[in-house]
N, C-alpha and C positions, 0 to 999 in steps of 0.2 A: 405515179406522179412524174411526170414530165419535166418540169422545174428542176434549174442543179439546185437551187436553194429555195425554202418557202418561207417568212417570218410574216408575223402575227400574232396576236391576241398572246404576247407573253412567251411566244414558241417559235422553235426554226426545227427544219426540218432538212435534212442532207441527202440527195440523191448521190451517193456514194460511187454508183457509174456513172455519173455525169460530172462529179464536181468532189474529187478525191486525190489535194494534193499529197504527193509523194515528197515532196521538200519544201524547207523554209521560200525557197526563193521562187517555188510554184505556187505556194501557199500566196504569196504577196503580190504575184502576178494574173492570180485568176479575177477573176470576172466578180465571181462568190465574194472573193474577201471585200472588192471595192462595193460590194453591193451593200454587205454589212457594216462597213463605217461612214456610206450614206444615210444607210437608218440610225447609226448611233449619233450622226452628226445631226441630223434633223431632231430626233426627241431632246435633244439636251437643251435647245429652246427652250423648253417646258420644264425640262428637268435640271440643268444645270446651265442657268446661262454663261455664266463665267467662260463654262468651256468651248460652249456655241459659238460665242464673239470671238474668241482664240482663236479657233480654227477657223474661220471666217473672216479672219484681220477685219473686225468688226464689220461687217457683212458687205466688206468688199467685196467676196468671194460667194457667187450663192452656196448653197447646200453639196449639187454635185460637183462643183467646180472644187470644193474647200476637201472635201471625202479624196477625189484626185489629188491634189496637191500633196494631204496627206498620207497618202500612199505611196504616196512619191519618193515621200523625204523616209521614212519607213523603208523602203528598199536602198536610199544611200546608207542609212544610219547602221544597216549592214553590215555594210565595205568599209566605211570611214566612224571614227571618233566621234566623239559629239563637239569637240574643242574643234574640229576642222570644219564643221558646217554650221557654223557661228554667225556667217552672213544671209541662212536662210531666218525668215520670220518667224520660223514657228520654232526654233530653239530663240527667241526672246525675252524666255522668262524659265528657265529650267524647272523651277518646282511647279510651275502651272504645266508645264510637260509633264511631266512624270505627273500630277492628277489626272492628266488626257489619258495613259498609258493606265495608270491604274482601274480606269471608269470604265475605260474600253473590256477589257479583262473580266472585272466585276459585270458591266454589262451583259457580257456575253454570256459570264457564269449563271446572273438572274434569271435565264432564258432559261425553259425546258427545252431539252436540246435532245434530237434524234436524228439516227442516221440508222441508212436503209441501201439494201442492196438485191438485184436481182439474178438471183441463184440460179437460173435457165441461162444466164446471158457469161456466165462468169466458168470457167474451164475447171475443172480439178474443183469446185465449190466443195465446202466444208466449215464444219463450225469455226475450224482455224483459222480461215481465210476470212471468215467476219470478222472473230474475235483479235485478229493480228490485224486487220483493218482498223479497227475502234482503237484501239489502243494505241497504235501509230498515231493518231491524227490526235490523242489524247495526250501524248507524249509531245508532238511537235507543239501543240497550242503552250504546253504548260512551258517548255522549254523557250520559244519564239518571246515568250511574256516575261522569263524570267534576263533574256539578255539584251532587250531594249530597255528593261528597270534598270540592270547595272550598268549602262553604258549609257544613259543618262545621269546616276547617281555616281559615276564616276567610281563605284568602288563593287565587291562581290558583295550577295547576299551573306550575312553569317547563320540566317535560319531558313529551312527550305519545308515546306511544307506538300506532301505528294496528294493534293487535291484532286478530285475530278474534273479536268479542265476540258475536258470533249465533250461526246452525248452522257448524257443520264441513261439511255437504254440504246440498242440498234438491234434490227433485225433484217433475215432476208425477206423473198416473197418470190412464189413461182406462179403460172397461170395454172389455174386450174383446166384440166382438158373436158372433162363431162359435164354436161350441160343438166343441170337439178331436175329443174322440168319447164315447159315451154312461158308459163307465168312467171319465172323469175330472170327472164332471158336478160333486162337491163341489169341484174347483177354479175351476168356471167363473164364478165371484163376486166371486173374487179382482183386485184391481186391479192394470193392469197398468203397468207403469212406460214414459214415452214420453221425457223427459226428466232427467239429471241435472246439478249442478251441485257441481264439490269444489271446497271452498276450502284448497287445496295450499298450502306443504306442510301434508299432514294426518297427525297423529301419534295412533294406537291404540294402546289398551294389554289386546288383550284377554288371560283368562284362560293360556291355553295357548299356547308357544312351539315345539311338535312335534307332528308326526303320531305316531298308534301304528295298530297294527293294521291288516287290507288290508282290501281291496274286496271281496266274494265275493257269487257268485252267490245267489239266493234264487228259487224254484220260487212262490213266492207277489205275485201283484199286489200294487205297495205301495199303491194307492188303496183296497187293503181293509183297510189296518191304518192309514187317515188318521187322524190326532185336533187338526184344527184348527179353529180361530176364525175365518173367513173376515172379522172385522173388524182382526185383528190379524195378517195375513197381506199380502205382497205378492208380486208376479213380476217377473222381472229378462228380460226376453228377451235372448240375447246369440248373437252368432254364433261358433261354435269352428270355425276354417277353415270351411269353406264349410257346414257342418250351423248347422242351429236349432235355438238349446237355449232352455226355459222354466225358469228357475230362479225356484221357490217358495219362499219363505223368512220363516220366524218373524221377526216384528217385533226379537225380544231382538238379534237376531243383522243387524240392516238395516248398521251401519256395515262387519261386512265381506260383506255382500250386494252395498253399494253399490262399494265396495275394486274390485269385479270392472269396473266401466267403466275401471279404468286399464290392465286387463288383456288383458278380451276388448272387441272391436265390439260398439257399444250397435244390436240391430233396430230398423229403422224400425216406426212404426203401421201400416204397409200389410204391411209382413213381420211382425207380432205379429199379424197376423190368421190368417194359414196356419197349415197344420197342421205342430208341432215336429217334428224327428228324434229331440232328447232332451226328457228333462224330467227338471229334479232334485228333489227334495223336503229343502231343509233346515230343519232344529230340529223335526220329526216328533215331540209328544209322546206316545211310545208307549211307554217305560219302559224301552223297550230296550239302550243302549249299542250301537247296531248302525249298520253303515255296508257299505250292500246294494244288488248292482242286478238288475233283473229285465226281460227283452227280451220285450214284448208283441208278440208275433210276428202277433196279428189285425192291429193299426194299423200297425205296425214299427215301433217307438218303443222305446228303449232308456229306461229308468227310474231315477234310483237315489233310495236313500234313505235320510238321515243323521238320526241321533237327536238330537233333545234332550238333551245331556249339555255337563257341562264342559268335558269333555275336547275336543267338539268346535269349542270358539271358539279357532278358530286358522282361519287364513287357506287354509292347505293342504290342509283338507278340502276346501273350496268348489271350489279351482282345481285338485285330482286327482283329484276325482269327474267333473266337467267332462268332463275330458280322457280319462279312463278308457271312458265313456260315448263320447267322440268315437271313441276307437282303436278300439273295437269294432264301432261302425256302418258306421268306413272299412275294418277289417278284411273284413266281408261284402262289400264293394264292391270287393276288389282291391285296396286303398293299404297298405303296410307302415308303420305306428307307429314314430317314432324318436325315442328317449327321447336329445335330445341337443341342440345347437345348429348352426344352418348361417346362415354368413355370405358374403357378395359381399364380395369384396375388392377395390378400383380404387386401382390406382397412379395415379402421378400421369403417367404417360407414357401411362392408355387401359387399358394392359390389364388384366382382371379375370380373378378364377378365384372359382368355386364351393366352400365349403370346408364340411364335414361331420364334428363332433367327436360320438360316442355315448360314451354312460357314465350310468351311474346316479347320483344325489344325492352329491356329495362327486368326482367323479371328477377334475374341473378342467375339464371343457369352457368356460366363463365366462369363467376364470381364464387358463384359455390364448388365449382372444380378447383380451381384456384385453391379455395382455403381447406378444401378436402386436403389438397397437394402438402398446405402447409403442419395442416395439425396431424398428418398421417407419415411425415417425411422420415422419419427413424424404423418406417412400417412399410410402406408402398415399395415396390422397386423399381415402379414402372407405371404410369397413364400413359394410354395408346391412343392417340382421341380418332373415335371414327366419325362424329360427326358436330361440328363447333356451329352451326347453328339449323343448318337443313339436313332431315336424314329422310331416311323412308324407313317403316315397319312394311315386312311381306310374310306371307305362309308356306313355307316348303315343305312336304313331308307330315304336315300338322304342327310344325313349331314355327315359333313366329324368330322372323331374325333381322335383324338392324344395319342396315347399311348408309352409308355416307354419300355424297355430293361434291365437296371441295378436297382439296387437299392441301386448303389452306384456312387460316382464321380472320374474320376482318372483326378486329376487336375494336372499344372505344376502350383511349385512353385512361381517361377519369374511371372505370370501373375497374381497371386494377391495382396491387399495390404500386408502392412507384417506384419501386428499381425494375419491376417487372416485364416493361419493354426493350431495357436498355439488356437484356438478356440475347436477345434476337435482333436486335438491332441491327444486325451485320448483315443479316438477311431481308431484311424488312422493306416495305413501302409506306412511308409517314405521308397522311395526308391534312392538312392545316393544321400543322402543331401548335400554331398561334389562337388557334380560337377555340371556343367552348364544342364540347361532342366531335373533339378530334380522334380520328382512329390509326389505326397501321395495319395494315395484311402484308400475315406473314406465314410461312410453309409451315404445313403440321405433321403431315403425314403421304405416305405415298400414295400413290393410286391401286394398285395392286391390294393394300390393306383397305382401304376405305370401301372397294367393291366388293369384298369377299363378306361371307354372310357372317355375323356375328349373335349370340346365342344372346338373351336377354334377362339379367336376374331381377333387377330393380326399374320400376319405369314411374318417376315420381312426378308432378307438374309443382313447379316452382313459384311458389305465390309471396308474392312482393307486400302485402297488403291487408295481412291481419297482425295480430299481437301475439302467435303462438309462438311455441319454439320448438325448435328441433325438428322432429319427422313423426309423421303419421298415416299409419295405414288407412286404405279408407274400402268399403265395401265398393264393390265393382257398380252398382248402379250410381251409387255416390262421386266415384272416379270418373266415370261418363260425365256425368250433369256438369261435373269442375271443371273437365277437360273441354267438354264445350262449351263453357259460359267463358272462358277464356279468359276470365277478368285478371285486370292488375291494375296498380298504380301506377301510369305512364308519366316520365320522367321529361317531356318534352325533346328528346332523342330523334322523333318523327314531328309529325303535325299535333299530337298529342297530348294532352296534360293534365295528369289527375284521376280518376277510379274510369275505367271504362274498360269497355269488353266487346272481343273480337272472338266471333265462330271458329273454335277449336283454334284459340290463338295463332293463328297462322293467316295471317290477309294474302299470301303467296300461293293463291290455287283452291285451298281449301273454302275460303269465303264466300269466292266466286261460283263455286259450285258446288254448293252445301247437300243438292241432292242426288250426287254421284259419293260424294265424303262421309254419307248418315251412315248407310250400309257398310261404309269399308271401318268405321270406328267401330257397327257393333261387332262385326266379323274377327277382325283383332284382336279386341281387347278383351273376347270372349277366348279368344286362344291364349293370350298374353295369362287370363284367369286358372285355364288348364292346364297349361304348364308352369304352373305353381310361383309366376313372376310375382314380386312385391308390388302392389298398387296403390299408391297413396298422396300427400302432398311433402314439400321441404318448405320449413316458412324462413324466407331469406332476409323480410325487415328491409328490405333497400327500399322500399316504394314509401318511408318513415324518413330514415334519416345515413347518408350514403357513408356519410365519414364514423358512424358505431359500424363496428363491424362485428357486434360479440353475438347478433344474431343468426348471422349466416356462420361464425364458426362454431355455434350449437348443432346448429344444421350441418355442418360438418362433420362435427364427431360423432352424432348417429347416423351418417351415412357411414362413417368409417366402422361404427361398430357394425352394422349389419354387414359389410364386406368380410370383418372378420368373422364372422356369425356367433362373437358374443361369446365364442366360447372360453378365451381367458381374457382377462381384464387388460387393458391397455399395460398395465407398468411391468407385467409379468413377461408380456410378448416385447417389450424394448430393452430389461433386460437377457430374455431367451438370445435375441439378437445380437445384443453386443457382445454375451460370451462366446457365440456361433462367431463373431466377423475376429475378436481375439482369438479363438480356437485355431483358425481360418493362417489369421499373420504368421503366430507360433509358428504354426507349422511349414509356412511356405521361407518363415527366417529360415529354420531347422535345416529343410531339402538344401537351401543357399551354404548356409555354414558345412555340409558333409560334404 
């Protein structure tokens, strides 16, 4: 981006080399600042006229004439009191001042706000040097705001509140030096991202709260239906389990571009050099409403490509393109796609089991770990989660082992209990908490744990949508048929609603290509059968009624009891426990007291 500043659709965007005061009174002098109280001055017509006429000595002054003047008075109001500049007009009315200063502030705050800097062009570059950037200009804004309030108000603040008054995220960006291959040349210009930094928790409000419509193939290279601005574009490199994805992506749409480090692993610069397995293409203006991918079978790059539309500022495109893209590259390779969650469970006495919930959007996989967590809490000493919605099943050796995708969670609010976000919160990315099927992603686990191979004891599919309870084994041909009928009770969360079913619940790769995915289900799960894995359902009741919860926590305690395998009763293993954690105090009083 070329621009010191870019605002739009609710966002501004800071070229940090080009437009990065170092002081109050460079901050008031640049270019930048008078740009942005031309745009505050103009929307308040619509939004606040009171303030518009103010500053306009009722539209004496146009728009840019009124932004100057008050910038103007903003740099005396500096140097002088507010009692000595008494004969300018805009101290005419003190409290409609101080609403100017207030709005202005708030203004700015409403904005997604980013800044960006380029780490080739910058000497001694380091996280430091970003993060002691952002934070500067976070500090001058919040300080700049808080001494034009009291020097209007005549008196100090007596409460201060240390909000984020800068960007919401910043990062850097260097060019990439290798060219992919000679088909993606219009992207080779694009800068690419080597650092980010989010100031958590971060709360988005974009447009759209639901996915609609699927993924489908397209017969046509999307690099021949490119229509971007290589100034206003950037690349996210990220790793989806062990593949390199290059995610491209329209500036309008950077705050959930950037959403995605809480998600997937940020590539290093030396792995942003090689050549990607994926590449995604979002906010493509091509006028399309389309959301496409296409397997470039000369480079072997799986491709997708998402439109420029409304519809698509929602978080869910980004992270089920991703993943869709990932299932079908691991598909050709042998891995089965597993639209579901796998967790390590360690008791507190050592032993762990491998545990495998499948189910499409709405099933309760989450929700049943969740209440695993809760009715198992005097028991467990540890859930590891390796994979909170996409994993892969593969065969090493002859044993089948369970590996991850993210190394983050993008949960929907309403399906947890409700302290349970404000847990994570400090870390977290909140996205429309105002509206229904709100979610937050947030970090789970590391990368180094999610790709390492995990052994598998239980692999149950989570059914939303009968009347059973608890857990049930099922014969392996019966496990297939379930697992592929996919059914659940969908909760309107997608385009969805009511009993329906999706090809080995997974529309993310598997659906698409049902006759690459026939052969790798039976290969698996015939393995999954030999090595003595539990195969069966968990009935979770949410696709009933979401606010009982006493079904999925049946479903809970016989998950819990086969972790412990049954062999002493629950009250015997909680008190074993508590005399081991008293044994434990005694004696570490005792060492203290000698």
């Amino acid at each position: 981006m070329l621009k010191k500043i870019s605002i739009s659709n609710g966002q501004v965007v800071l070229n940090y080399n080009r437009a990065y005061p170092k002081s109050r009174e460079a901050l008031l002098k640049s270019r930048t600042f008078e740009k942005f109280i031309t745009y505050f001055v103009r929307i308040q017509k619509e939004t606040y006229p009171k303030i518009y006429f103010y500053l306009t000595q009722d539209e004496k002054l146009d728009v840019p004439a009124a932004a100057h003047e008050f910038v103007s008075f903003l740099r005396q109001l500096i140097v002088f009191d507010y009692e000595e500049l008494l004969d300018n007009p805009l101290t005419r009315d003190r409290d409609v001042l101080l609403e100017v200063i207030e709005e202005i502030y708030h203004g700015w705050r409403s904005l997604n706000r980013f800044g960006f800097m380029n780490s080739n062009n910058t000497p001694d570059f380091g996280i430091n040097t970003l993060v002691a950037r952002d934070s500067n200009l976070n500090d001058l804004i919040l300080r700049t705001y808080r001494l034009y309030e009291e020097k209007i108000m005549g008196r100090p603040n007596l409460v201060y509140r240390q909000v984020q008054a800068g960007t919401n995220a910043c990062f850097s960006v260097h060019q990439r030096k290798n060219l992919i291959a000679e088909d993606y040349l219009p992207l080779n210009n694009v800068p690419m991202i080597d650092t980010v930094m989010l100031r958590t928790p971060m709360i988005l409000h974009p447009k759209s709260s639901k996915r609609t419509g699927m993924f489908t193939e397209t017969k046509y290279h999307p690099t021949d239906m490119l229509e971007i601005n290589q100034d206003e574009w950037f690349c996210l490199p990220i790793k989806i389990g062990k593949l390199l994805c290059f995610v491209y992506f329209n500036m309008k749409f950077i705050d959930l571009a950037l959403s995605m480090v809480n998600l997937f692993e940020l590539a290093t610069v030396e792995e942003s050099e090689t050549k990607p397995d994926l590449i995604m293409i979002y906010g493509n203006e091509d006028g399309l409403n389309e959301t496409k991918y296409y397997h470039d079978k000369l480079n072997n790059i799986w491709v997708g490509r998402i439109s420029d539309h409304p519809r698509m500022e929602y978080f869910g495109y980004l992270k089920k393109m991703a993943l869709t893209l990932h299932n079908l590259a691991m598909m050709e390779r042998g891995w089965l796609p597993i639209h579901g969650a796998m967790v390590n469970i360690v008791l507190n006495d050592g032993r762990q089991k491998g545990i495998i919930l499948m189910g499409d959007s709405g099933a309760g996989k989450s929700e049943s770990i969740e209440a695993l967590k809760g009715v198992g809490k005097d028991l467990i000493r540890d859930v590891q989660v390796v994979f909170d919605d996409m994993g892969t099943i593969h065969i090493e050796d002859g044993v089948p082992y369970g590996q991850g995708t993210e190394t983050g969670a993008f949960i929907r609010l309403d399906d947890l209990d409700p302290g349970t976000p404000y847990k994570d919160m400090d870390r977290s990315v909140f996205f429309a908490p105002e509206n229904p099927n709100a979610r937050m992603v947030v970090p789970a686990s590391s990368y180094s744990f999610i790709t390492q191979n995990h052994p598998i004891d239980l692999f149950c599919y989570a059914n939303n949508y009968t009347d059973k309870k608890g857990m049930n084994k099922l014969p392996l041909d019966v496990f297939k048929a379930t697992c592929k009928d996919g059914t659940r009770m969908a909760l309107g969360t997608t385009q969805e609603k009511g009993l329906s079913k999706t090809y080995f619940a997974n529309p993310f790769g598997p659906m698409q290509e049902q006759e690459l995915c026939d052969p790798l289900i039976d290969t698996i799960m015939a393995s999954l059968e030999e090595n003595g894995v539990f195969l069966g359902e968990v009935y979770t009741h949410l696709g009933f009624d979401k606010t009982n919860r006493s079904g999925i926590e049946d479903a809970a305690k016989e998950l819990l009891a086969f972790i412990m395998n049954e062999e002493k009763d629950h009250e015997t293993i909680k008190e074993e426990n508590a005399k081991q954690k008293k044994t434990l105090i005694q004696q570490a009083e005792q060492e203290i007291s000698d």
